[in-house]
C-alpha positions in Angstrom: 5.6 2.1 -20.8 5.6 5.9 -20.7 8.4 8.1 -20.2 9.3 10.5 -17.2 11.2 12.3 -19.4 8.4 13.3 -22.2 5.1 13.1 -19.5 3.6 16.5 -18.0 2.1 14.8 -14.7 3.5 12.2 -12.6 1.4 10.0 -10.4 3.3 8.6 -7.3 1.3 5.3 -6.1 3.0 4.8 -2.6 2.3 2.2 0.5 2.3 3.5 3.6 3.9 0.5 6.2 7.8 0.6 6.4 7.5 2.4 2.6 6.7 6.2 3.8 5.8 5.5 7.4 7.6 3.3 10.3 6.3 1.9 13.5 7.9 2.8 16.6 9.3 -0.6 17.0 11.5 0.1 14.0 15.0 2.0 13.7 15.1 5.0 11.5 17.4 7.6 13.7 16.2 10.4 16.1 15.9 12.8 13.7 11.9 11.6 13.3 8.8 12.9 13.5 5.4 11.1 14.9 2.6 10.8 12.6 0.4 8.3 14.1 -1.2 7.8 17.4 -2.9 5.2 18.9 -4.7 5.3 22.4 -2.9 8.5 22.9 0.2 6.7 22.2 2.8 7.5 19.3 2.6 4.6 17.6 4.3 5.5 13.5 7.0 7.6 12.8 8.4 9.4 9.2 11.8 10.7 9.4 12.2 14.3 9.1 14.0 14.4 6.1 10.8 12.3 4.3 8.5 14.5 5.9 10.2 17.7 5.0 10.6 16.7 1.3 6.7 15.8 0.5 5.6 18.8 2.0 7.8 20.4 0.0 8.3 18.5 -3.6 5.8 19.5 -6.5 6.8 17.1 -8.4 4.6 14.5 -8.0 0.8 13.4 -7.2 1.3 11.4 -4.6 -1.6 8.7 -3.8 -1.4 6.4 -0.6 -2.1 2.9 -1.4 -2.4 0.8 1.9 -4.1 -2.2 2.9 -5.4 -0.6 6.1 -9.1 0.1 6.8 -10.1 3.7 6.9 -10.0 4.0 10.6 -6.4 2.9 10.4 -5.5 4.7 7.7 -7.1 8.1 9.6 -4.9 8.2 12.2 -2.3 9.2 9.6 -3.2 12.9 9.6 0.0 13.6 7.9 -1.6 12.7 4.8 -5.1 14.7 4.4 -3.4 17.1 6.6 -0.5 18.5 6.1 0.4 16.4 2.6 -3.2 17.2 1.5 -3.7 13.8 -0.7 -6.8 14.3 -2.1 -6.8 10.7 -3.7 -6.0 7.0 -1.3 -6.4 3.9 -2.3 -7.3 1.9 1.3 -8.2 -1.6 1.9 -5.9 -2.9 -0.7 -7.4 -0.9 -3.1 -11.3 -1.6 -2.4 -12.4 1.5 -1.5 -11.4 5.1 -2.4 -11.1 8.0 -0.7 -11.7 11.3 -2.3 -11.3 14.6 -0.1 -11.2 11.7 2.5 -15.0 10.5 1.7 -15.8 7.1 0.4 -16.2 6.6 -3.0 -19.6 4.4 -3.7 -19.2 3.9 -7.4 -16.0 2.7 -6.5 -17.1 0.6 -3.4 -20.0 -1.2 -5.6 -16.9 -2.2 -8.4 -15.0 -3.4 -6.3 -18.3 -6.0 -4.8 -18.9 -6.9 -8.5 -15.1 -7.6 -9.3 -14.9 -9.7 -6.2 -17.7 -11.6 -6.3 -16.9 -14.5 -8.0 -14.6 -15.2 -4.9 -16.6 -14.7 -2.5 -17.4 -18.2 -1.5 -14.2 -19.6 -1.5 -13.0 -16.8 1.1 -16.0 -17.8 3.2 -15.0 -21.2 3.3 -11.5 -19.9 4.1 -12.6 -17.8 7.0 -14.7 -20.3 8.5 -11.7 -22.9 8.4 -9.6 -20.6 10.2 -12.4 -19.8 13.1 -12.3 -23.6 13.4 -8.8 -23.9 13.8 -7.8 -20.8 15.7 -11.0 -20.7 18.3 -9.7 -18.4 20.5 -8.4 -15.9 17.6 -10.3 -13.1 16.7 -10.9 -12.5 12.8 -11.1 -9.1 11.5 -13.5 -8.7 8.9 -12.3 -5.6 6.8 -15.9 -3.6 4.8 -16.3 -7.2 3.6 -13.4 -7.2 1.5 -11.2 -9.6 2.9 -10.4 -10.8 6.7 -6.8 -10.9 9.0 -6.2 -12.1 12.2 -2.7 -11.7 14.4 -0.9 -14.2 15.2 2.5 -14.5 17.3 3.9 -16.2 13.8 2.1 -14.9 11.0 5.0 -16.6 8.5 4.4 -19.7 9.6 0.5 -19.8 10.0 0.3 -18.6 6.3 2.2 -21.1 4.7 0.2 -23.6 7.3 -2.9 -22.1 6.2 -2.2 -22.3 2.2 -1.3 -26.2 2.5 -4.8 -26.8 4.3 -6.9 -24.5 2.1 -5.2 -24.7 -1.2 -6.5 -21.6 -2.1 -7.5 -20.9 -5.7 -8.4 -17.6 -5.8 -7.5 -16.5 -2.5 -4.5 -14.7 -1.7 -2.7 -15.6 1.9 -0.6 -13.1 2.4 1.4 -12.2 6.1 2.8 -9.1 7.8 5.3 -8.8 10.5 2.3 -9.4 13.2 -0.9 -10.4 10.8 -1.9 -13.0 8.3 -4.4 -11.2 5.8 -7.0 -13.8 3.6 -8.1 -11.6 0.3 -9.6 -12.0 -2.6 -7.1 -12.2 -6.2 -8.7 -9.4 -7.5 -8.3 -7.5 -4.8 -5.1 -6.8 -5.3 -3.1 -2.8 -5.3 -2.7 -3.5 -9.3 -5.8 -3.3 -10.3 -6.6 -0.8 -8.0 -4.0 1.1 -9.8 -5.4 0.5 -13.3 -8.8 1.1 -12.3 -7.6 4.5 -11.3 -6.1 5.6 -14.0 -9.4 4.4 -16.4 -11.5 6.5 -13.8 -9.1 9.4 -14.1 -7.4 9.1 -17.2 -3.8 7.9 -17.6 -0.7 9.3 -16.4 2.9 8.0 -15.7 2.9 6.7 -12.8 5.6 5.6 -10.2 5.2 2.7 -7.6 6.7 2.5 -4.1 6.5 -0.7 -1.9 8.3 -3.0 0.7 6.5 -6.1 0.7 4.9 -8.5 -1.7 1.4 -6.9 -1.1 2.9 -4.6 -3.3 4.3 -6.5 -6.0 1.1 -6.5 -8.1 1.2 -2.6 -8.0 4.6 -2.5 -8.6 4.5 -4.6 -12.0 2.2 -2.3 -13.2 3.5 1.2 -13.0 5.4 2.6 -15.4 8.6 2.9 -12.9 8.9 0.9 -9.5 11.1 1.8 -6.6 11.8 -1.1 -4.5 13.6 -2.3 -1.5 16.4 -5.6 -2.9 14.3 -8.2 -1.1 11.8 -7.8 -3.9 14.3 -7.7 -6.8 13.6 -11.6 -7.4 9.7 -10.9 -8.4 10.4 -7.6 -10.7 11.6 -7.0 -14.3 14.6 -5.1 -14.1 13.6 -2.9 -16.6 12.4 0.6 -15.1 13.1 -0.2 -11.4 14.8 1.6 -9.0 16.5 -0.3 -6.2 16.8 1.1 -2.9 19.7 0.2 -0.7 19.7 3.0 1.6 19.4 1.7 5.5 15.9 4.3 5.2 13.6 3.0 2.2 11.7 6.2 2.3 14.9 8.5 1.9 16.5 6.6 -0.6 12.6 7.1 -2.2 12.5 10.6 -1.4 16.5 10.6 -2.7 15.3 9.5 -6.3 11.9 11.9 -6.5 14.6 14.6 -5.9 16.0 13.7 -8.9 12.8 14.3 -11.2 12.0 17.6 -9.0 15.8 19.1 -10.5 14.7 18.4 -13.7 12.1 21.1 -13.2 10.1 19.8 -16.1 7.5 18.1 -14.0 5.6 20.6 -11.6 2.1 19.8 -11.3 -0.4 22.7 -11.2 
């Protein structure tokens, strides 16, 4: 593990859903700004004070990491606009986004390092067509497939008993139940990034466990207590706070004071 205290640049590797960014069907206070729009309709809010912070803060890189597609993750202008992030990790990590454009090297990697599980999420995603005939499955660049469902909890752990899934990851949101490959996961996107662009300590931020992989890999990991269970101790940083992005925003503040860290 490296040190904030003795490294010159600090990567922040951050999910986007209920970590940075909130839908509209969640309480975070009036004092909010919208950042996503869907249909002409706000759809995802950031509150003011976690907007006004990363526009602000120099202390950090900070590199989106979301599972969403690119056309989901573009209605976020926040982030190539007014955050100018010139690196995201999208589509759990499959494809980068550099300046916003797609990174083929990248793109072909992630094919070869997925391969080998291929056929077992075909198999998966035609069981599911079978038993949901009336569902709709969303393939995702041929990464992985997720369908919505009015109980994604349950589904899931119905669909793991069915598939037993050996290299297959079922995973679930609050309104989607996501079938990926093992490999595909935010920690290796993470490593891979740092052997494309050289290491750097790096900070983690996530709600869920799509984010646990990323989270066991950084250097220092700032959680929400529902994941405490799955995480070392060791170099984490619990958020209680009823906002997980202030309390996040709360603790970068922390390593901007220092005034050690400023990235060029």
């Amino acid at each position: 593990m490296q040190s904030i205290e003795t490294h010159s640049e600090i990567r922040l590797f951050c999910d986007l859903d209920h970590t940075l960014i909130y839908s509209h069907r969640v309480p975070i206070g009036l004092n909010k700004i919208a950042v996503e729009y869907l249909n002409g309709k706000e759809q995802s809010f950031m509150t003011q004070g976690t907007y006004d912070f990363l526009c602000k803060q120099n202390c950090v890189h900070l590199i989106p990491v979301t599972t969403r597609s690119k056309k989901q993750y573009e209605r976020i202008s926040v982030f190539h606009k007014e955050l100018c992030c010139k690196y995201a990790l999208i589509c759990n990590g499959g494809i980068l986004l550099v300046d916003g454009i797609e990174d083929s090297e990248w793109y072909s990697e992630t094919l070869s390092l997925i391969s080998p599980e291929s056929s077992e999420l075909q198999a998966i995603k035609e069981l599911v067509q079978q038993v949901l005939l009336t569902s709709v499955l969303h393939d995702v660049c041929g990464l992985f497939f997720y369908i919505k469902h009015n109980n994604p909890a349950l589904f899931a752990e119905q669909l793991r008993k069915v598939a037993h899934p050996k290299n297959i990851c079922i995973l679930h949101d609050r309104h989607k139940v996501y079938c990926l490959p093992s490999m595909l996961n935010k920690g290796n996107a993470i490593e891979r990034f740092a052997k494309k662009f050289g290491e750097a300590i790096s900070i983690a931020a996530g709600d869920s466990e799509f984010d646990i992989p990323m989270l066991a890999r950084a250097d220092t990991r700032i959680i929400p207590p529902v994941l405490e269970q799955y995480l070392p101790t060791e170099n984490t940083i619990t958020i209680s706070t009823s906002v997980f992005s202030d309390g996040i925003c709360n603790y970068l503040s922390t390593i901007a004071k220092r005034g050690t860290h400023k990235h060029e």
